[in-house]
C-alpha positions in Angstrom: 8.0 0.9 25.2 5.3 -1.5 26.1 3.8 -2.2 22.9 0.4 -3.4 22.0 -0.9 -7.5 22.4 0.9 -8.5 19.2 4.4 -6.5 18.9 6.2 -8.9 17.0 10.1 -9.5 18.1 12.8 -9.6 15.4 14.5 -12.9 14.6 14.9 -15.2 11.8 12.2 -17.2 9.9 11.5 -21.0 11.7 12.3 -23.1 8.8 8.5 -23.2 7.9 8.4 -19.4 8.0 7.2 -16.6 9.8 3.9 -17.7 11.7 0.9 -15.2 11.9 -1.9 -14.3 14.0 -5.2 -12.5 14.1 -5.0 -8.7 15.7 -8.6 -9.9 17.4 -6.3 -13.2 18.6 -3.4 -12.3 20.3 -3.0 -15.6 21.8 -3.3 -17.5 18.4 -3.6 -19.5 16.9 -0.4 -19.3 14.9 -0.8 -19.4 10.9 1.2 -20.2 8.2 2.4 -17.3 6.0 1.0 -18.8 3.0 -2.3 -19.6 4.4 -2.4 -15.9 5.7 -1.8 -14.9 2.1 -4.5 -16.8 0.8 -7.1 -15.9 3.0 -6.3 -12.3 3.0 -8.8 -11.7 6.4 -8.6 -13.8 9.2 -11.8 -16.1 10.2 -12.7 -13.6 13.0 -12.4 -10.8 10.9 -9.4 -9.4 11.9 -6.0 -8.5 10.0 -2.8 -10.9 10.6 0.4 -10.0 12.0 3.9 -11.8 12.1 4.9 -13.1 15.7 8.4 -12.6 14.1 10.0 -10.1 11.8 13.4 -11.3 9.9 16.0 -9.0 10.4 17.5 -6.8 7.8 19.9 -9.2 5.4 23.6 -9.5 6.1 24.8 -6.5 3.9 21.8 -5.0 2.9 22.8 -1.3 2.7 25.5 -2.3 0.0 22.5 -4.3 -2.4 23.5 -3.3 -6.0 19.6 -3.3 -7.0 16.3 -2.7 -5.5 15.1 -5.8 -6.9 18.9 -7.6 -5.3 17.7 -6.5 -1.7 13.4 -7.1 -2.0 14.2 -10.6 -3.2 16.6 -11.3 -0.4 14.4 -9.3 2.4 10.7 -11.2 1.4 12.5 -14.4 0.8 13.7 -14.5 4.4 10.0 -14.9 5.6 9.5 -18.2 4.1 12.8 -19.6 6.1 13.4 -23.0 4.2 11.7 -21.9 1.1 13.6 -18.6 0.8 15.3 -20.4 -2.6 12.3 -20.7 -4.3 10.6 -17.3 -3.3 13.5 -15.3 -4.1 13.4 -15.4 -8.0 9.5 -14.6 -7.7 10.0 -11.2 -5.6 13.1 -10.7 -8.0 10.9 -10.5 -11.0 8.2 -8.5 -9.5 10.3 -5.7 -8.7 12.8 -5.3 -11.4 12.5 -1.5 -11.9 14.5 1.8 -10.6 13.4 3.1 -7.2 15.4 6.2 -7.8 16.2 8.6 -4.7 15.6 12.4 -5.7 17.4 15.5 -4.0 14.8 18.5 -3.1 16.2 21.4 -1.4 16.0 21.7 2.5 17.8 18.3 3.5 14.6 16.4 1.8 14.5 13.8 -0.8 12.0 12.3 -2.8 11.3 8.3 -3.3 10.3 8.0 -6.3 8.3 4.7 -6.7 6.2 5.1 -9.5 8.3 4.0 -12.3 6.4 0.5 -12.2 4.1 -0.7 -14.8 0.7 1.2 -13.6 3.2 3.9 -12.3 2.1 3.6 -8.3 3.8 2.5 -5.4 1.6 -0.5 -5.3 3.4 -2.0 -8.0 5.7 -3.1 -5.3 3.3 -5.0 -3.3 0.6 -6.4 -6.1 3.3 -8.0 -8.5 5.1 -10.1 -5.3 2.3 -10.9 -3.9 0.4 -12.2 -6.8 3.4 -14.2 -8.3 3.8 -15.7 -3.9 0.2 -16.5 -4.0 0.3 -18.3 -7.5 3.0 -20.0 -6.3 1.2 -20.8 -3.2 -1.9 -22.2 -5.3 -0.1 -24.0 -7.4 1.7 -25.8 -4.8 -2.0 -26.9 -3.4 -3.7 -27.5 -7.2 -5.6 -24.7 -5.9 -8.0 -21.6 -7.7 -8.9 -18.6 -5.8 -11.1 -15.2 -6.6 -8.8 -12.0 -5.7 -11.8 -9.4 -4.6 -9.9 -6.0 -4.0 -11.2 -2.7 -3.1 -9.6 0.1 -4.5 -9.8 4.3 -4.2 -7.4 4.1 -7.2 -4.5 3.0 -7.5 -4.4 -0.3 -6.0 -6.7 -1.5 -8.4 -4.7 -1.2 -11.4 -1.5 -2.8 -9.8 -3.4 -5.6 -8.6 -4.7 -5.8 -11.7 -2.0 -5.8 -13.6 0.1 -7.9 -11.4 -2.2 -10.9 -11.2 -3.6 -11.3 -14.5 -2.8 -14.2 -16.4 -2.3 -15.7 -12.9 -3.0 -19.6 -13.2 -5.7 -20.1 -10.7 -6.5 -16.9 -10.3 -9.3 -14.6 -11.1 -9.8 -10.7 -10.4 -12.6 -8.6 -9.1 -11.9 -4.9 -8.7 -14.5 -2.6 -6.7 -13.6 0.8 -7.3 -16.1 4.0 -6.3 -17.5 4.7 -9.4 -17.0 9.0 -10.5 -14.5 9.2 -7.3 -10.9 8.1 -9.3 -9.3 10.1 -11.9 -9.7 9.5 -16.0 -6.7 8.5 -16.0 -7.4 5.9 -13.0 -10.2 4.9 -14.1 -8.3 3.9 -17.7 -6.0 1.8 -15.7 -8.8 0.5 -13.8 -11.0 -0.8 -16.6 -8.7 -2.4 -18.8 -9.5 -5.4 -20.4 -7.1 -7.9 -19.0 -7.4 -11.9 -18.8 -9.0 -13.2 -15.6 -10.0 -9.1 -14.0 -13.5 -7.8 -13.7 -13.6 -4.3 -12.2 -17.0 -3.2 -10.6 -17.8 0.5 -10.6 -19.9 1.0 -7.6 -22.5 3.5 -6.5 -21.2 4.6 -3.0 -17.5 6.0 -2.0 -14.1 3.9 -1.1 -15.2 3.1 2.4 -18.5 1.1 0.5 -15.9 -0.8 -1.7 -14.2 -1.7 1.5 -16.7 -2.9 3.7 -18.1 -5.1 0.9 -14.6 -7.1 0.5 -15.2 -7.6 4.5 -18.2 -8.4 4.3 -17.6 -10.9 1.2 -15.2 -12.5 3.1 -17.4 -13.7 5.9 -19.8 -14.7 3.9 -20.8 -18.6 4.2 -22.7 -18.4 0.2 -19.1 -17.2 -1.1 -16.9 -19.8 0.7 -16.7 -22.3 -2.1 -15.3 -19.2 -4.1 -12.0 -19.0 -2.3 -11.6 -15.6 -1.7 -8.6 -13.4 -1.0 -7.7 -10.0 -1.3 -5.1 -8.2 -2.7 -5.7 -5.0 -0.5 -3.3 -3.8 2.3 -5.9 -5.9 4.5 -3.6 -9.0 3.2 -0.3 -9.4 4.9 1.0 -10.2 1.4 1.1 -7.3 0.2 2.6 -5.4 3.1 5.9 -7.5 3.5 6.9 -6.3 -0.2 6.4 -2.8 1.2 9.1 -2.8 3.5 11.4 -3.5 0.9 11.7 0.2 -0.8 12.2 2.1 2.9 15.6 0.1 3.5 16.6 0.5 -0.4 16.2 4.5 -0.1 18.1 4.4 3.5 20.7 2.2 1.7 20.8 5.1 -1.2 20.9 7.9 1.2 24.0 6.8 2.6 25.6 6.3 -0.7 25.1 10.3 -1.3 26.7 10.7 2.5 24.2 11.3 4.9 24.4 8.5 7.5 22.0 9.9 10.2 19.1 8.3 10.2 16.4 9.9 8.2 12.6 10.9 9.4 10.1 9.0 6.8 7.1 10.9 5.5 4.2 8.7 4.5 1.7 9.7 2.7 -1.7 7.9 4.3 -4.8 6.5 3.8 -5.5 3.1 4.4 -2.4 3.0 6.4 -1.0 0.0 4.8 2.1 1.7 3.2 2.5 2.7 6.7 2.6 -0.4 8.0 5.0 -2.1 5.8 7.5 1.0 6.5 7.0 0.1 10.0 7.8 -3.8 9.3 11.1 -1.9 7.7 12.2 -0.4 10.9 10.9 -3.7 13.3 13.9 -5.7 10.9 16.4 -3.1 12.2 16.1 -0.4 9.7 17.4 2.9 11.3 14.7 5.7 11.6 14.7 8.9 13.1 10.6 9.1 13.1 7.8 8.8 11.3 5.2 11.2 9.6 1.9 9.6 8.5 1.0 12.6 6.0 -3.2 12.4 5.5 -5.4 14.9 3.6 -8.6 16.1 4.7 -9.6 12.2 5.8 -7.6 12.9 9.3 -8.9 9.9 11.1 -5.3 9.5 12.4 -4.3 12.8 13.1 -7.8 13.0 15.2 -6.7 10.1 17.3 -3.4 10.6 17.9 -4.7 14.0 19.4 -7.6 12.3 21.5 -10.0 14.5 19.5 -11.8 10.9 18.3 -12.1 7.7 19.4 -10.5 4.9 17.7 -13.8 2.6 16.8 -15.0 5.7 15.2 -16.5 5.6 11.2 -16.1 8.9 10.0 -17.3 9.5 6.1 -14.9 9.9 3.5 -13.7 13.3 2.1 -13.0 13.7 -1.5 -10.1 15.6 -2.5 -7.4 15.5 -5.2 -5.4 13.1 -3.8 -8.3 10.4 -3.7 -6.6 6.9 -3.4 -6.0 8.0 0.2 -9.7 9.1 0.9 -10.3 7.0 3.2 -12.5 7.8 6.0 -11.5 4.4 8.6 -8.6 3.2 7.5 -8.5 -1.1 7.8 -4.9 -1.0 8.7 -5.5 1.5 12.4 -6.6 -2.0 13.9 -3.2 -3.7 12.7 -1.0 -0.4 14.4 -3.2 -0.8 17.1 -2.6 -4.2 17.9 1.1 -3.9 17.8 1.8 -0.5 19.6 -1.3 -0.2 21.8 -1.2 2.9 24.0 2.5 3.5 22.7 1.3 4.3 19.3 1.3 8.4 19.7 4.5 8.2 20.8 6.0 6.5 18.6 3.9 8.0 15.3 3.3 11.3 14.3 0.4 13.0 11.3 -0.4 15.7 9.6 -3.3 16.7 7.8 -3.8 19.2 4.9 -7.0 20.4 2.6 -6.9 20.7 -1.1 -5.7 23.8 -1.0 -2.7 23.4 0.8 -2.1 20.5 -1.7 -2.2 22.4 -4.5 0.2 25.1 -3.2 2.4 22.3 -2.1 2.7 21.4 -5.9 3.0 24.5 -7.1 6.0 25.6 -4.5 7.7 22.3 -5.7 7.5 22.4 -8.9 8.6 26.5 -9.1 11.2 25.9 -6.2 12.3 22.4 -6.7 12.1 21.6 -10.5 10.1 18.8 -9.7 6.1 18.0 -10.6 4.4 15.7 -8.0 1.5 13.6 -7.9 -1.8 15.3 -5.3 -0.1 12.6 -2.8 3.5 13.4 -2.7 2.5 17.4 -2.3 0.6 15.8 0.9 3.6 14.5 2.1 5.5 17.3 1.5 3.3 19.8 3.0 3.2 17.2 6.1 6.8 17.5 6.1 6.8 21.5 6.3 3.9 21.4 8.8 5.9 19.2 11.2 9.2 21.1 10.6 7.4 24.5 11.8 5.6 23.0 14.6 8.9 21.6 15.6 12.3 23.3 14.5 14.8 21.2 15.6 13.5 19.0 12.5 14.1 21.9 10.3 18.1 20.1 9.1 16.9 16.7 9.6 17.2 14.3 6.3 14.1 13.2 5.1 12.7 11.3 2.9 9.1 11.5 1.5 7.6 8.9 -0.3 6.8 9.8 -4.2 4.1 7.1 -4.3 2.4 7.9 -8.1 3.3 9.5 -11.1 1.8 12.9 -11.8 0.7 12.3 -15.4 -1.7 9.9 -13.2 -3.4 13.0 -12.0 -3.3 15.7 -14.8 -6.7 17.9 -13.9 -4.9 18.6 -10.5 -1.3 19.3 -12.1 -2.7 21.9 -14.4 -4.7 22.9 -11.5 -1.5 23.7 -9.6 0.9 24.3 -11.8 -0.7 25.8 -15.1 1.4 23.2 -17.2 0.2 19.4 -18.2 2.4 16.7 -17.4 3.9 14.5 -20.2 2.0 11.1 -20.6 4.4 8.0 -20.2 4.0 5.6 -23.3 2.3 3.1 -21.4 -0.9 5.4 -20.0 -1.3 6.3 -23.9 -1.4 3.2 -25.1 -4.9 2.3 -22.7 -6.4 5.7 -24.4 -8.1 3.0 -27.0 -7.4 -0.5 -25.6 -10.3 -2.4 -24.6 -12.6 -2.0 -21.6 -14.0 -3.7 -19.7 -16.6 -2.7 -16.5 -19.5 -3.4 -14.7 -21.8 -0.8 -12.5 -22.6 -2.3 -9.0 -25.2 -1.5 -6.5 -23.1 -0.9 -2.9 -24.7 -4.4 -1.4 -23.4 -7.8 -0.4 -26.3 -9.0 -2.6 -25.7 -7.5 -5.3 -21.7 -8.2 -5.1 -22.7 -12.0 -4.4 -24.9 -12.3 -7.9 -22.0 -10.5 -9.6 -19.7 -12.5 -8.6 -21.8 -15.8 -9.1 -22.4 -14.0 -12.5 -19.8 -14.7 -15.5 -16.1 -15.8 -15.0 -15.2 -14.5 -11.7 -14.6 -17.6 -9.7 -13.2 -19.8 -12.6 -9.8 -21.1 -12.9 
């Protein structure tokens, strides 16, 4: 393959750690991790991407915890200061990432069985412990402005408050996340603000961008918690090479395909970090709903600058009409991308049959995004039946009591409510409505606590 202007090679960490560069500057210049972290966006506007990628650790298929084999992958990016990273990731990510058999050679991921109960747990609670590591280091305060179409939100949230240097701003689409989101979303916490704003996810994103650029906000040192920030996609790559490690504990040693569910196409991206450090992959499925602006490129049936609107379905924290991470994929695979990708795309209705089938085949209730995965999976599988006996793993990326309306929907029956989701039924909240303009997100932000330390 002749991959894009900024494929990254595989090889260990200089002792400084893994440089970075800007997908709009393939020529540099080079940038520490930890500034990369910290700024979230590049100057030019453009997303950063390692000129190296560690390999997988000595041993990693034999890790005797998730949170044993994250700590030792991140740390290896900071080269000489993989001692003092290594606790931080530990901590972030000590909870079960439990492998689940389905019938039909597939098996779940489950990776909601962090604190807010979403994937992005993974991500959010490394990366805000590495960047308050990295402020501290500098005597440093920064304003973590995150867009989210649900669930990122409330990890981020969670994961960075209490943060010292550290405040939160949250931009979620306001009526376009579930109750129970929005629960997660809005609670009070120390050092978060959450904005509900009047316009869809692809609004909330292009204000972050816009933020970021902006000369009037400079002094407020902001970063993002998004999969825009290379921070949070390192974490990511941690959980594909743990369920590898776990499939081959129940036997199977071919290498599996990996369906993704897809939105923003960060969770994408850090899977394909995963298989850049030597993880062994049979192929990847990027699963979307109706928002198919990947599907529609990898077919040539749109061009790849284009800005479609966003969709609304049930599973809306991947409604995401132009997904920031495309430019990051594009960068590194170029021309090679279709051929080394493939996605799916499914309506609501397919969704909910998805769920249904699973849970009356399977035993199993799963979250809107999950059933897009696994419909993904069956779509690819009859498209192409040499798949059909393939292992494959599909990632389980939130909890389904997340999403009741669309369980009962499915399946007739309500999901039990972990503890934690009932205890935010009367905690405190806390939100702010916000017109969809830079103005408007400048006074808010200039308004209150945001940018205090």
């Amino acid at each position: 393959m002749n991959g894009g202007a900024l494929a990254p090679r595989r090889g260990p960490a200089p002792p400084g750690g893994v440089p970075l560069r800007s997908t709009r500057a393939p020529d540099g210049p080079d940038v520490a991790l930890d500034d990369a972290l910290l700024r979230g966006l590049a100057p030019d506007g453009g997303l950063y991407l390692p000129t190296v990628v560690p390999p997988l650790p000595d041993g990693w298929a034999d890790a005797p915890t998730f949170a044993d084999l994250a700590s030792r992958m991140v740390a290896a990016w900071w080269g000489d200061a993989a001692d003092e990273v290594a606790p931080l990731v530990r901590d972030a990510t000590a909870f079960e990432v439990p492998l689940v058999p389905l019938g039909g050679n597939r098996w779940l991921v489950e990776l909601f069985h962090g604190p807010t109960l979403s994937f992005k747990d993974v991500g959010a609670r490394t990366m805000a412990r590495l960047a308050g590591r990295a402020l501290a280091r500098r005597g440093a305060t920064a304003t973590v402005l995150v867009a989210t179409s649900g669930d990122t939100g409330s990890a981020v949230a969670d994961g960075f408050a209490g943060i010292p240097g550290v405040r939160v701003a949250l931009l979620y689409p306001r009526g376009r996340v579930s109750d129970v989101q929005e629960r997660q979303l809005v609670a009070e916490r120390p050092g978060v603000r959450a904005f509900a704003v009047d316009g869809d996810f692809d609004a909330c994103q292009r204000l972050v961008k816009e933020a970021f650029v902006d000369p009037d906000l400079a002094d407020l040192h902001l970063t993002s918690a998004n999969s825009i920030n290379v921070g949070r996609l390192i974490p990511q790559a941690t959980y594909y090479a743990w369920a590898v490690a776990q499939l081959r504990r129940q036997g199977v040693e071919a290498a599996p395909w990996i369906v993704v569910p897809s939105g923003n196409l960060g969770n994408l991206t850090g899977g394909r970090l995963a298989a850049a450090a030597g993880l062994p992959v049979a192929g990847w499925l990027a699963a979307h709903n109706a928002n198919r602006f990947l599907p529609d490129v990898l077919a040539g049936r749109r061009a790849k600058d284009a800005r479609p609107a966003t969709i609304a379905t049930h599973a809306n924290a991947m409604d995401v009409g132009a997904p920031s991470n495309f430019e990051r994929l594009d960068a590194w695979f170029g021309t090679d991308l279709p051929r080394t990708l493939h996605a799916t795309t499914s309506d609501d209705a397919a969704t909910l049959r998805r769920m249904a089938t699973t849970r009356a085949e399977d035993g199993e209730t799963v979250c809107p995004h999950t059933a897009v995965g696994l419909e993904g999976l069956a779509t690819l599988r009859e498209a192409r039946p040499e798949l059909r006996d393939a292992p494959a793993l599909v990632l389980a990326t939130a909890h389904p009591a997340k999403f009741p309306d669309a369980v009962r929907a499915a399946t007739g029956a309500t999901p039990d409510e972990p503890d934690g989701l009932a205890r935010l039924r009367d905690a405190p909240r806390r939100v702010e409505r916000l017109a969809p303009t830079l103005a408007a997100l400048r006074a808010a932000l200039r308004d209150g606590d945001a940018s205090a330390p």
